[in-house]
mmJSON file of the N, C-alpha and C atoms, coordinates in Angstrom:
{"data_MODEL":{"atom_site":{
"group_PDB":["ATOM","ATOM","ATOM","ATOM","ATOM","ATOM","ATOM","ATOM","ATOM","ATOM","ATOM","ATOM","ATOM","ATOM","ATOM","ATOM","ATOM","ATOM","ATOM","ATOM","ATOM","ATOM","ATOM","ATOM","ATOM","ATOM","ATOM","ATOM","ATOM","ATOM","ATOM","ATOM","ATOM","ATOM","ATOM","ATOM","ATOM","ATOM","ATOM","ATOM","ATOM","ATOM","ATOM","ATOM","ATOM","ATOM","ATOM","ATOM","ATOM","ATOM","ATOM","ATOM","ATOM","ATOM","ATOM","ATOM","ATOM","ATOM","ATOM","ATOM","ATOM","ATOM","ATOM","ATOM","ATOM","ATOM","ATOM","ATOM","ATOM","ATOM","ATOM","ATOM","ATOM","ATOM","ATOM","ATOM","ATOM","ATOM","ATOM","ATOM","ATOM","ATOM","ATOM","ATOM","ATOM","ATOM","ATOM","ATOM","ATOM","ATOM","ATOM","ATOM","ATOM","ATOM","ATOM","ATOM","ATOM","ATOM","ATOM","ATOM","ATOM","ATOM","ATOM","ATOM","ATOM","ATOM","ATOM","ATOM","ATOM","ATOM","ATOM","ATOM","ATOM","ATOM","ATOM","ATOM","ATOM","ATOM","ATOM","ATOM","ATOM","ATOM","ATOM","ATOM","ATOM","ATOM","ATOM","ATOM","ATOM","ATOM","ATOM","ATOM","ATOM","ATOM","ATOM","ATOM","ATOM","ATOM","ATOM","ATOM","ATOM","ATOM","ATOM","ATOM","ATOM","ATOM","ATOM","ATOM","ATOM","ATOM","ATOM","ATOM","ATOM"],
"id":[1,2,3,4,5,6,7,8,9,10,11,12,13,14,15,16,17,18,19,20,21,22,23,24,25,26,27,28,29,30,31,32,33,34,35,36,37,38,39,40,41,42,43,44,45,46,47,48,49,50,51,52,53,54,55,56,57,58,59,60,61,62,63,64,65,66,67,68,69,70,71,72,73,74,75,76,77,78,79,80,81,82,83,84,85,86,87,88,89,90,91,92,93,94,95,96,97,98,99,100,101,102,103,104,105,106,107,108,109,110,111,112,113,114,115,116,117,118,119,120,121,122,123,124,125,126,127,128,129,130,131,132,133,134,135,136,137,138,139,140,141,142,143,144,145,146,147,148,149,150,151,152,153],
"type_symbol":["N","C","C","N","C","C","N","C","C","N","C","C","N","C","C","N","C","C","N","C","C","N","C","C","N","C","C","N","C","C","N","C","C","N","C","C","N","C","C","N","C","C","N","C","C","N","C","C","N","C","C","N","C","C","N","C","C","N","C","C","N","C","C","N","C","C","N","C","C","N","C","C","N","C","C","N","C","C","N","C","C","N","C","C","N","C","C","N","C","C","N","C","C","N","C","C","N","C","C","N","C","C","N","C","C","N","C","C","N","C","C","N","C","C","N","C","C","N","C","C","N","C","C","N","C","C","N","C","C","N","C","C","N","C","C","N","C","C","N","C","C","N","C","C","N","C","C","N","C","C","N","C","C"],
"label_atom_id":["N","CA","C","N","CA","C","N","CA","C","N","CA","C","N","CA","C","N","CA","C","N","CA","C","N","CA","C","N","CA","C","N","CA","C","N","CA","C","N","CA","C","N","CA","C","N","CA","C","N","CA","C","N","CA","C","N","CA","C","N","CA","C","N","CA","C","N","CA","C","N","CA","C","N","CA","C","N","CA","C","N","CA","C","N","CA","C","N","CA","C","N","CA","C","N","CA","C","N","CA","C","N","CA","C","N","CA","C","N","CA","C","N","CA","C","N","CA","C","N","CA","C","N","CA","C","N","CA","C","N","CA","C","N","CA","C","N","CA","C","N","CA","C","N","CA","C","N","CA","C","N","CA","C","N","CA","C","N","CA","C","N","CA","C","N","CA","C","N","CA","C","N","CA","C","N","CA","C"],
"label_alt_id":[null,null,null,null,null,null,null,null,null,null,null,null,null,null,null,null,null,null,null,null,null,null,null,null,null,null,null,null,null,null,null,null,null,null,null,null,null,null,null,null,null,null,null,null,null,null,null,null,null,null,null,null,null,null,null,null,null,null,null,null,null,null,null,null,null,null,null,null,null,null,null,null,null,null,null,null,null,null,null,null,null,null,null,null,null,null,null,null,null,null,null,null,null,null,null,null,null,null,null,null,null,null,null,null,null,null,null,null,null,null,null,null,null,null,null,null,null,null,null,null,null,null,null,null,null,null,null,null,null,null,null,null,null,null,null,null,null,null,null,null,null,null,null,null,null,null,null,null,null,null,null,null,null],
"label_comp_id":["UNK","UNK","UNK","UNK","UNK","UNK","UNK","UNK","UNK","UNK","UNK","UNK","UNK","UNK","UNK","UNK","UNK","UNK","UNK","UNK","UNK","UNK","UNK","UNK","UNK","UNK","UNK","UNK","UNK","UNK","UNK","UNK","UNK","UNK","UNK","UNK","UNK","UNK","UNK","UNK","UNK","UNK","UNK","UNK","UNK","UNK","UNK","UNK","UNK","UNK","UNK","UNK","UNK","UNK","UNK","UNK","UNK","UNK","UNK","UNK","UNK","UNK","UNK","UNK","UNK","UNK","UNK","UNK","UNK","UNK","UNK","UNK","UNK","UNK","UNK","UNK","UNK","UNK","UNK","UNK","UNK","UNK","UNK","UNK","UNK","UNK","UNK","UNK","UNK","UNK","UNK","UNK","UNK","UNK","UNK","UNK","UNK","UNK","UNK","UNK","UNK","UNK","UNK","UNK","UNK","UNK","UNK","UNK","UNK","UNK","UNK","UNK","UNK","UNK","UNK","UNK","UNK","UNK","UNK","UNK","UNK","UNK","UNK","UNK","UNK","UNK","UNK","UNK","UNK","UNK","UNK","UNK","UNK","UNK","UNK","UNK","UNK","UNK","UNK","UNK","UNK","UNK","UNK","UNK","UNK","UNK","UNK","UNK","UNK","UNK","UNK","UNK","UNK"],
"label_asym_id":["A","A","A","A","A","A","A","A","A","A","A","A","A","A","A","A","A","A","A","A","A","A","A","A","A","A","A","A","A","A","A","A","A","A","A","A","A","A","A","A","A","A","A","A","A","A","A","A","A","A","A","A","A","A","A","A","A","A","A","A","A","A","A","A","A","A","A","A","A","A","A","A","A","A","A","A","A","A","A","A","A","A","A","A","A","A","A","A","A","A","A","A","A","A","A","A","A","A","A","A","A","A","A","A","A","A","A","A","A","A","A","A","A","A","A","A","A","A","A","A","A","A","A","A","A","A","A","A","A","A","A","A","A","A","A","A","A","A","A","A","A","A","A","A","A","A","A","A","A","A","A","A","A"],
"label_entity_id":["1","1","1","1","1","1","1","1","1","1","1","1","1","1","1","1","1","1","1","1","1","1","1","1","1","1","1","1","1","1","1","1","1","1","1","1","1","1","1","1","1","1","1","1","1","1","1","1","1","1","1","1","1","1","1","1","1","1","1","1","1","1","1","1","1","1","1","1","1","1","1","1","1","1","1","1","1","1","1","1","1","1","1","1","1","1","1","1","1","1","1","1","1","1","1","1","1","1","1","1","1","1","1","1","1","1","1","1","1","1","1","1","1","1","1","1","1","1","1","1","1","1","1","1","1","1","1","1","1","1","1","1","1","1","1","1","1","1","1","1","1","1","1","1","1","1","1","1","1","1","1","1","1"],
"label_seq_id":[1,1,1,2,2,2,3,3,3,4,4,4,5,5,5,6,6,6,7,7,7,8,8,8,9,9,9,10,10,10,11,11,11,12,12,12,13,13,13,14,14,14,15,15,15,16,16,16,17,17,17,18,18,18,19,19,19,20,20,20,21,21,21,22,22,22,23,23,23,24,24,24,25,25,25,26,26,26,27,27,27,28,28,28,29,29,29,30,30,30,31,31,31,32,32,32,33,33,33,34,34,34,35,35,35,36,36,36,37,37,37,38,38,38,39,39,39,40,40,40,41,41,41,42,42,42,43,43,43,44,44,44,45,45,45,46,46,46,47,47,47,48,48,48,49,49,49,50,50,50,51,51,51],
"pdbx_PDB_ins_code":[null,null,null,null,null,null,null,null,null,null,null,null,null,null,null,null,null,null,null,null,null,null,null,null,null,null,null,null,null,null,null,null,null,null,null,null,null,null,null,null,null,null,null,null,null,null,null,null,null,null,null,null,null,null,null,null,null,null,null,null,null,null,null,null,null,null,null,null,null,null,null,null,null,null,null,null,null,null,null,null,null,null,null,null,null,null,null,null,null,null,null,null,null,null,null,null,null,null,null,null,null,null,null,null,null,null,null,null,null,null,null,null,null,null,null,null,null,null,null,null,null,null,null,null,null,null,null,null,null,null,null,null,null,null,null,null,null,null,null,null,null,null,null,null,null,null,null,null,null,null,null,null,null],
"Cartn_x":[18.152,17.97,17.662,17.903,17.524,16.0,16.059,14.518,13.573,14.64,14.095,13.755,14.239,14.102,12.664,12.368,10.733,9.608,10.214,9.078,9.027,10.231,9.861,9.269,9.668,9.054,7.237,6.949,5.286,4.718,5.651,4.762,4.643,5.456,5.559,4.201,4.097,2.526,1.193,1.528,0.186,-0.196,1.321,1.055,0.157,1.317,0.408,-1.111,-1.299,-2.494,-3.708,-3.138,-3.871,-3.597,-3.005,-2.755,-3.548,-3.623,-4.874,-6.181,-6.16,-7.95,-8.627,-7.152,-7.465,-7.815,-7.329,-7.592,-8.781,-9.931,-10.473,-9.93,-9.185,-9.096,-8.901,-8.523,-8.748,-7.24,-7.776,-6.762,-5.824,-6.543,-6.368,-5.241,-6.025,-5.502,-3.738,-3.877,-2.667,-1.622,-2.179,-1.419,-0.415,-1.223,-0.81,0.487,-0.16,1.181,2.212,2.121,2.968,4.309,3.409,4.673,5.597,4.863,5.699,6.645,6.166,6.678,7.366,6.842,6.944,7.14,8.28,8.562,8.238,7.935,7.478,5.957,5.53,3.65,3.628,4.286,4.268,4.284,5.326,5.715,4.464,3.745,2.927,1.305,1.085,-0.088,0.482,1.628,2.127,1.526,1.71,1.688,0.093,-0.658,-1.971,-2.934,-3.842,-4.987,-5.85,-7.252,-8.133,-9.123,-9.552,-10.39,-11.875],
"Cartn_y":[-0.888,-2.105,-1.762,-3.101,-1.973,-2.813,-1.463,-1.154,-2.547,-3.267,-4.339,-5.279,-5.6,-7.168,-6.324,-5.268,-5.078,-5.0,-5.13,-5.064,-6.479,-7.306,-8.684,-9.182,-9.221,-9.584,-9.602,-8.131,-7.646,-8.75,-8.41,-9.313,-10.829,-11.084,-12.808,-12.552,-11.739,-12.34,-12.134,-10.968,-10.924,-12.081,-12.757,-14.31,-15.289,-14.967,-16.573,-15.701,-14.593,-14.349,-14.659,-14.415,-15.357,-16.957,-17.269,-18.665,-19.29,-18.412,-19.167,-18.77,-17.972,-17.512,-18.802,-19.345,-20.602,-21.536,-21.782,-22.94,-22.892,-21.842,-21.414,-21.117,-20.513,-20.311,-18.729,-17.987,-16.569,-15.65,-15.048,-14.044,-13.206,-12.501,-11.405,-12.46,-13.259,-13.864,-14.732,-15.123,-15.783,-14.368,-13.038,-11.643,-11.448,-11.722,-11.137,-11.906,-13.538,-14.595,-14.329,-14.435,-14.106,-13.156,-12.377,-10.772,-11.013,-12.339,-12.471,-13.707,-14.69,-15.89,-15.872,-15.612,-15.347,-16.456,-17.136,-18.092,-19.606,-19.442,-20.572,-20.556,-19.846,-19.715,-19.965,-19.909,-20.401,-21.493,-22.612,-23.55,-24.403,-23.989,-24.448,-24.583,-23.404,-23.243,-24.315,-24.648,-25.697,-26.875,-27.256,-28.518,-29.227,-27.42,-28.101,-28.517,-29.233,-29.281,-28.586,-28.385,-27.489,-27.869,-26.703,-26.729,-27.618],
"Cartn_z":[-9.602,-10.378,-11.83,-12.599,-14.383,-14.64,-15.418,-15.592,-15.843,-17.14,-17.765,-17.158,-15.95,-14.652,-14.352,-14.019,-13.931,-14.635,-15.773,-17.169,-17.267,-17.436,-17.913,-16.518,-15.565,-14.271,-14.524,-15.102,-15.214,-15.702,-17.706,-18.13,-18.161,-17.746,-17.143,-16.253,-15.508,-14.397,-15.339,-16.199,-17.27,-17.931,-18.594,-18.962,-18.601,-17.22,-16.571,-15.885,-15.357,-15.82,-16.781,-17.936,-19.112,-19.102,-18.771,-18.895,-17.495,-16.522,-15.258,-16.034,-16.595,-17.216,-18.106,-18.703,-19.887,-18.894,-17.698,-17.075,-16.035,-16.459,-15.563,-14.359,-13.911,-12.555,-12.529,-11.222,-11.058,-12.165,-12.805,-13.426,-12.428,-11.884,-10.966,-10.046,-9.03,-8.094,-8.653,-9.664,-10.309,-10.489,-11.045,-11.486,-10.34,-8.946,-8.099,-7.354,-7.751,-7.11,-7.786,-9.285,-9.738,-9.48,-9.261,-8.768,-8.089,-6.831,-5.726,-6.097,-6.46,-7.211,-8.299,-9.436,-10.575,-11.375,-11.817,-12.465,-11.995,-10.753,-9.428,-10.143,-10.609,-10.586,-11.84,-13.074,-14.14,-14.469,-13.291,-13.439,-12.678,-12.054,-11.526,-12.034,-13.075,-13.962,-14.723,-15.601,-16.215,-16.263,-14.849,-14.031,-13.559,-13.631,-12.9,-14.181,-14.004,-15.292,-15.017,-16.034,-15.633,-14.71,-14.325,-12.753,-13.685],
"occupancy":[1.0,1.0,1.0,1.0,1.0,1.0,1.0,1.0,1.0,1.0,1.0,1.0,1.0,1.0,1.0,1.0,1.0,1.0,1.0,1.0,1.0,1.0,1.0,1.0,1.0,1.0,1.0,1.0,1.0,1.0,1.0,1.0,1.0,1.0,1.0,1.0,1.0,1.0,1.0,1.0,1.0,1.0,1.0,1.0,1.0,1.0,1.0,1.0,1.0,1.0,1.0,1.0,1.0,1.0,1.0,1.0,1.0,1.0,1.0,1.0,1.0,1.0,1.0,1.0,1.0,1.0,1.0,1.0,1.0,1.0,1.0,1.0,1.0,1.0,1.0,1.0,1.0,1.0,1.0,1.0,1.0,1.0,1.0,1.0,1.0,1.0,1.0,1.0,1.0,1.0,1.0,1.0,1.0,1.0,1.0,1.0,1.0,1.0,1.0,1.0,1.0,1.0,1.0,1.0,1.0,1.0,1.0,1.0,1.0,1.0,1.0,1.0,1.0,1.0,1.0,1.0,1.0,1.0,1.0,1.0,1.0,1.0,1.0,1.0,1.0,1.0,1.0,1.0,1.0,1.0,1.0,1.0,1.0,1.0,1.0,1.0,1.0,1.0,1.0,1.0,1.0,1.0,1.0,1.0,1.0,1.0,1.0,1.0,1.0,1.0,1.0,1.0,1.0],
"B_iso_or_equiv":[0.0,0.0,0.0,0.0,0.0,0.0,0.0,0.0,0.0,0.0,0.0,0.0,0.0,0.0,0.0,0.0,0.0,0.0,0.0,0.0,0.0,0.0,0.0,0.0,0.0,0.0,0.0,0.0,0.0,0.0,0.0,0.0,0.0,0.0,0.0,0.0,0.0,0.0,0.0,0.0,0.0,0.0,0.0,0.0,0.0,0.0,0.0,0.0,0.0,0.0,0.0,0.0,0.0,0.0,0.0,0.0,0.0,0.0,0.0,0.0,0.0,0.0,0.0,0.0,0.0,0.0,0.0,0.0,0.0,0.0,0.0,0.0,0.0,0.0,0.0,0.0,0.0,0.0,0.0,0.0,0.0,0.0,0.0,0.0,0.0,0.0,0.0,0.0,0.0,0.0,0.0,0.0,0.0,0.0,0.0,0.0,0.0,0.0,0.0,0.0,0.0,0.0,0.0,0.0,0.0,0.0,0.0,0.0,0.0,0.0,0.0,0.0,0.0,0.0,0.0,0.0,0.0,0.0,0.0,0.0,0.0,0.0,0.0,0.0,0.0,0.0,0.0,0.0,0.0,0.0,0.0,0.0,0.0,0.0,0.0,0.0,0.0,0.0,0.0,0.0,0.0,0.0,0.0,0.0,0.0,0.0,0.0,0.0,0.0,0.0,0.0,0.0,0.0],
"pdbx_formal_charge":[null,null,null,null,null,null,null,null,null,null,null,null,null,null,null,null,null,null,null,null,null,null,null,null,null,null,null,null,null,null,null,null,null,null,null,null,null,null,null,null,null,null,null,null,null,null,null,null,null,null,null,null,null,null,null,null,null,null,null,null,null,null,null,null,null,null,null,null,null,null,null,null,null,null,null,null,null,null,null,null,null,null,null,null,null,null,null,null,null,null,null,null,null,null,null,null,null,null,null,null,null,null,null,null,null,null,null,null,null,null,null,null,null,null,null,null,null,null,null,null,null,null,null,null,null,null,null,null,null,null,null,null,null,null,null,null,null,null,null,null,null,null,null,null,null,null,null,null,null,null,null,null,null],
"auth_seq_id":[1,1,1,2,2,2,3,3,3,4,4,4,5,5,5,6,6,6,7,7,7,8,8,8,9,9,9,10,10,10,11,11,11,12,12,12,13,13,13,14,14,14,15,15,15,16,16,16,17,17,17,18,18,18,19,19,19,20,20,20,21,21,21,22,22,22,23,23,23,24,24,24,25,25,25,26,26,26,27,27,27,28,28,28,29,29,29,30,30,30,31,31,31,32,32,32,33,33,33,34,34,34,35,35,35,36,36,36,37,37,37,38,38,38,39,39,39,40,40,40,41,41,41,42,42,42,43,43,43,44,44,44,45,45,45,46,46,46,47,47,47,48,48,48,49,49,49,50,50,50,51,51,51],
"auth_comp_id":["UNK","UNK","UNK","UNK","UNK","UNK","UNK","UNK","UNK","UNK","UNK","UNK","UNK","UNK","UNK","UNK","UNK","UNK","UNK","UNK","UNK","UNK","UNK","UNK","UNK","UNK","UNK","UNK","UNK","UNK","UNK","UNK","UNK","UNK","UNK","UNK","UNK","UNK","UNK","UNK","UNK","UNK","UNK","UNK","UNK","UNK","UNK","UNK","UNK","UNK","UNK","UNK","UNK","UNK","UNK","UNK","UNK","UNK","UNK","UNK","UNK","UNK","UNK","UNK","UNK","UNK","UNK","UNK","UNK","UNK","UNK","UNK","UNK","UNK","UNK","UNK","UNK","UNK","UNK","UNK","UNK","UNK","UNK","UNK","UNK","UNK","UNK","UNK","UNK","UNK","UNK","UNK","UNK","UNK","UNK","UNK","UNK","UNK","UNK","UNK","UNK","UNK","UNK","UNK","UNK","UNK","UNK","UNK","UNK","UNK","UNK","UNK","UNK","UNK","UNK","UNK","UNK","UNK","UNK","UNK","UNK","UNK","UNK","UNK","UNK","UNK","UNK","UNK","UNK","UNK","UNK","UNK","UNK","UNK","UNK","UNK","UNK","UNK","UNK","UNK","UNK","UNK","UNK","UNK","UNK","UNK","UNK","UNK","UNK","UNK","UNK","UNK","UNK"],
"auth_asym_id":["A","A","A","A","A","A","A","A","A","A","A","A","A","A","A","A","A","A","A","A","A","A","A","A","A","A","A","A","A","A","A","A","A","A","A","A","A","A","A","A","A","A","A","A","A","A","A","A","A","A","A","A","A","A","A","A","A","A","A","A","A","A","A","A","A","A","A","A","A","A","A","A","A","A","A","A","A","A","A","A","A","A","A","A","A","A","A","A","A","A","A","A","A","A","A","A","A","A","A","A","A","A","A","A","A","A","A","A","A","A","A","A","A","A","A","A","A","A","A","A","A","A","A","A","A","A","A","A","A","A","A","A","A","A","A","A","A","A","A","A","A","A","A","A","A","A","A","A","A","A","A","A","A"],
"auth_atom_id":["N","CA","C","N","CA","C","N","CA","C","N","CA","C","N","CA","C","N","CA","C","N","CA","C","N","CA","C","N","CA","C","N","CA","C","N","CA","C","N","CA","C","N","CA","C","N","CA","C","N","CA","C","N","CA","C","N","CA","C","N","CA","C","N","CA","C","N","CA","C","N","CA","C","N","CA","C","N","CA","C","N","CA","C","N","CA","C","N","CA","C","N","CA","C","N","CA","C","N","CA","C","N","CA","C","N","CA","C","N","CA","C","N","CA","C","N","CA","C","N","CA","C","N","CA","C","N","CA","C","N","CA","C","N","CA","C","N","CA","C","N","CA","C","N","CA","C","N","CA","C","N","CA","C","N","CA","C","N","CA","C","N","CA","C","N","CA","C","N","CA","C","N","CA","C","N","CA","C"],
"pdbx_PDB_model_num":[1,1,1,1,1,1,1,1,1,1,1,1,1,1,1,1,1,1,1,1,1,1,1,1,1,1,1,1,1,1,1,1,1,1,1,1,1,1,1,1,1,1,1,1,1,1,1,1,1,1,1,1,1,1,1,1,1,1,1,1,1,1,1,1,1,1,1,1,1,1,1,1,1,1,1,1,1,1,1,1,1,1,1,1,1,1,1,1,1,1,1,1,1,1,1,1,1,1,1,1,1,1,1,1,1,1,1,1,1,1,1,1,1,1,1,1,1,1,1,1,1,1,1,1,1,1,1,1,1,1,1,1,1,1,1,1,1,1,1,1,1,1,1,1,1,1,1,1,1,1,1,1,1]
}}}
């Protein structure tokens, strides 16, 4: 696979990483959906308001 679909993949979860931290909610725990989700978990930090 090329390299780049795994780098942008990363930092897309670091994002929304930071972007669950803004909404109070877990960094870590969002890092990790992400990986598996990815663009699904962005769209969804989007969507939610803060805790």
């Amino acid at each position: 696979m090329n390299e780049g679909y795994f780098v942008g993949w990363g930092t897309l979860a670091l994002i929304n990483a930071v972007l669950a931290q803004g909404k109070n909610r877990s960094g870590l725990n969002w890092f990790i959906i992400s990986l598996v989700i990815g663009p699904i978990a962005t769209l969804s930090l989007a969507l939610f308001d803060k805790k």
